[in-house]
C-alpha angles and dihedrals in degrees: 000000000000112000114197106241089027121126116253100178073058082222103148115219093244091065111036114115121173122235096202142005109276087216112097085209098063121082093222083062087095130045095275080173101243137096122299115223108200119169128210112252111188129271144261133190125241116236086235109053102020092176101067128072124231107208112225117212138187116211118236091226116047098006094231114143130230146156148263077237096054085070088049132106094234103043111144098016126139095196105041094169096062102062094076094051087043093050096043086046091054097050087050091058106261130153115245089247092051081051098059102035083053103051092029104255144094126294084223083065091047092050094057095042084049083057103049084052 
């Protein structure tokens, strides 16, 4: 079953590490080959799950920080818990305004998950 502010990629917090800067500017955004420093930076807790814990970090190389959510799938959602039944809906066949009638939002919302996805 499919919890909102869950993590769907099942990584836990204690051991993300990010593999590159999330930021195009940077030039640690690409594979340069070598190794990517990124430093802890402290912590905050969503409104929606406040028992869980979100890591900070700075990156080594432009020290811009970001955060464990900026790597998810639902970064930046407003509706988290839609993108599973979306994405299970589209896969069945179903038109984007069947879709929101269905699960109680706007077809323009459907339209965006489906493109994430």
């Amino acid at each position: 079953m499919f919890r909102p502010c869950q993590p769907i990629d099942g990584r836990r917090s204690d051991r993300f590490r990010p593999s590159f800067c999330p930021h195009e500017g940077c030039p640690a955004h690409t594979d340069s080959g070598g190794p990517y420093v990124a430093k802890r930076d402290g912590s905050y807790r969503r409104q929606c799950d406040p028992l869980r814990r979100v890591q900070r970090f700075r990156c080594g190389t432009c020290g811009r920080g970001f955060s464990q959510r900026s790597f998810a799938t639902t970064y930046r959602l407003k509706r988290p818990e839609l993108l599973a039944p979306v994405a299970a809906l589209l896969v069945a066949g179903s038109a984007n305004r069947q879709i929101a009638r269905s699960l109680g939002c706007s077809h323009s919302t459907v339209t965006r998950m489906s493109v994430r996805l």
